[in-house]
Backbone bond lengths (Angstrom), bond angles and torsions (degrees), N, CA, C in turn:
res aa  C-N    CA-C-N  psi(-1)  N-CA   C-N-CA  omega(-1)  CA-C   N-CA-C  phi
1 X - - - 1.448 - - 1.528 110.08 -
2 X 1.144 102.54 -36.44 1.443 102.26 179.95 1.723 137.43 -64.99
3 X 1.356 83.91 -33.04 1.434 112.18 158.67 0.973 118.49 -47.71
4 X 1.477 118.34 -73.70 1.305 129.24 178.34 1.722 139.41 -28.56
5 X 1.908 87.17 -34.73 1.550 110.98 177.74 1.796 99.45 -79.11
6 X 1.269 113.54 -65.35 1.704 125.56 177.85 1.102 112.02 -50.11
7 X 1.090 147.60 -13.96 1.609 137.15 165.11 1.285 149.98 -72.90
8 X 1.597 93.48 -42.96 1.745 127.11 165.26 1.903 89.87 -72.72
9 X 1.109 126.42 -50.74 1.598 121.01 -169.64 1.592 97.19 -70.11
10 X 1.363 130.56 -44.75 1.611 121.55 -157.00 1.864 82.07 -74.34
11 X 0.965 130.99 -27.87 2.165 142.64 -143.38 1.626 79.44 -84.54
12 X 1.316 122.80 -47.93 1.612 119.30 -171.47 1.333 121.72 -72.57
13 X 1.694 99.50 -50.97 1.902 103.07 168.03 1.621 123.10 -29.11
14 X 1.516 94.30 -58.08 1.573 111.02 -158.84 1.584 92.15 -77.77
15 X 1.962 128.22 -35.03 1.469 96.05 170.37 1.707 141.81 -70.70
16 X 1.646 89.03 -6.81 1.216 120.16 154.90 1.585 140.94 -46.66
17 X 1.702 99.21 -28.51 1.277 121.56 -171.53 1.518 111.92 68.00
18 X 1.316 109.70 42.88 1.547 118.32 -171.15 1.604 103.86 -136.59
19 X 1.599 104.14 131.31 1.644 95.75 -179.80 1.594 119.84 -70.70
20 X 1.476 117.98 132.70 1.116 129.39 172.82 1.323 139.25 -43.78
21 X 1.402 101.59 -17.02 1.942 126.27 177.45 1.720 93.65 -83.13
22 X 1.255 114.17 -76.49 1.197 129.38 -150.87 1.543 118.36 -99.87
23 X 1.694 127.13 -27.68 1.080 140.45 169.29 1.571 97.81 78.94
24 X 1.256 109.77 54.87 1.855 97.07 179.03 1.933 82.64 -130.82
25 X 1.581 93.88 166.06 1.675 100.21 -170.58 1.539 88.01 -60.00
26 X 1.959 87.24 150.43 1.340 96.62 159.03 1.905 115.19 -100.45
27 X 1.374 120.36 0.26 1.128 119.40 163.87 1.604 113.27 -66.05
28 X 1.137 124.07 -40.97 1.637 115.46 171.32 1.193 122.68 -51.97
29 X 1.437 138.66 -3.99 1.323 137.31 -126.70 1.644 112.48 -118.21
30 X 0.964 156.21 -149.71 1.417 152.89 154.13 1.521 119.90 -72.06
31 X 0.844 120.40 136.95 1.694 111.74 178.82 1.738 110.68 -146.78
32 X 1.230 102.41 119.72 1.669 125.01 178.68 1.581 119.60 -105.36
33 X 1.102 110.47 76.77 1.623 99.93 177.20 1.336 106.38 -21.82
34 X 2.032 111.64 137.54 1.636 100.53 157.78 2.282 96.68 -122.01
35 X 0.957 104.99 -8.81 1.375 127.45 -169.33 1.470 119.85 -144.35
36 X 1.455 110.41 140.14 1.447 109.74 156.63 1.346 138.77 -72.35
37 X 1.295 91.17 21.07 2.214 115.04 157.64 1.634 104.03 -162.77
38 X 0.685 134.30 33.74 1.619 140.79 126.29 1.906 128.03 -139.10
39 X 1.350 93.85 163.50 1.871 131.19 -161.74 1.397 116.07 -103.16
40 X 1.026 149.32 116.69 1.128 117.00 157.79 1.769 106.14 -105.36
41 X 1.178 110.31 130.61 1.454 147.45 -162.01 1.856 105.11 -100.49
42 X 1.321 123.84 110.61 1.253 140.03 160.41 1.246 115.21 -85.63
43 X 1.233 134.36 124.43 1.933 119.35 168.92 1.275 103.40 -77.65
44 X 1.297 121.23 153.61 1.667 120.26 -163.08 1.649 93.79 -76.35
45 X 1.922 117.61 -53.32 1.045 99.95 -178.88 1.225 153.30 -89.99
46 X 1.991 120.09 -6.60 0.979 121.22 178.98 1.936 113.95 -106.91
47 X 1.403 99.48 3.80 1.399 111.93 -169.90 1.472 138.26 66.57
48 X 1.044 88.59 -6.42 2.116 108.19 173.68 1.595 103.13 -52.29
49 X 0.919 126.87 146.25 1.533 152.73 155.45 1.255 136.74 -86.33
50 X 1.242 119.93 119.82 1.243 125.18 -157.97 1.549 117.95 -124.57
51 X 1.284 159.94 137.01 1.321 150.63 134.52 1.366 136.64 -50.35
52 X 1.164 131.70 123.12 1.445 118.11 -151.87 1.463 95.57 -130.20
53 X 1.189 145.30 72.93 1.794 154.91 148.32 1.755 117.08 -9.72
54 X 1.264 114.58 81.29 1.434 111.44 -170.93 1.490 97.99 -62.23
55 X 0.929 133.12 -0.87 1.944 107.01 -175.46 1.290 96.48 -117.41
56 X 1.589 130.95 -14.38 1.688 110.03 172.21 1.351 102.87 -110.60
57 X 1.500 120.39 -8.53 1.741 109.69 158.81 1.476 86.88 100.53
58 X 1.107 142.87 -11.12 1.914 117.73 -159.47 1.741 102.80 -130.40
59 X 0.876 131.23 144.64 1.850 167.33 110.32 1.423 91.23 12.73
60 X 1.596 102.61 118.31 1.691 107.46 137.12 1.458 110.14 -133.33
61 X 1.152 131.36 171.97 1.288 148.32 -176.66 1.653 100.53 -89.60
62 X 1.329 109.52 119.71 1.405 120.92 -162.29 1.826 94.80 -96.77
63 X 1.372 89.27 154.70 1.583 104.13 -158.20 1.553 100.87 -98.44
64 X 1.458 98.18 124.25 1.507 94.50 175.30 1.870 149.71 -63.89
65 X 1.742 88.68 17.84 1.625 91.08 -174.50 1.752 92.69 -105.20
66 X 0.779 145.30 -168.38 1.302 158.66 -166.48 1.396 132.87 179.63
């Protein structure tokens, strides 16, 4: 159940361009080219990782295997 509530809210942050942990911009944040149309995006304060898609503009939550 709990889930259920936190997901649709973390799903809005990030279309927000806001990290999902902490809700602070994710444009302030660290940024590592991995592509010549994607970012990878650190939030300065909670450290989560993010993907950032230069040609559709929006945030996903980057997957932890690599």
């Amino acid at each position: 159940m709990f889930k259920n509530i936190i997901a649709p809210v973390q799903a809005w942050l990030i279309s927000q361009g806001r990290c999902a942990g902490c809700g602070q911009p994710l444009a302030g944040g660290e940024k590592k080219k991995i592509s010549a149309n994607e970012e990878e995006v650190t939030c300065k304060k909670c450290q989560r990782v993010f993907i950032f898609n230069k040609q559709t503009k929006h945030y996903q939550r980057a997957s932890l295997v690599k």
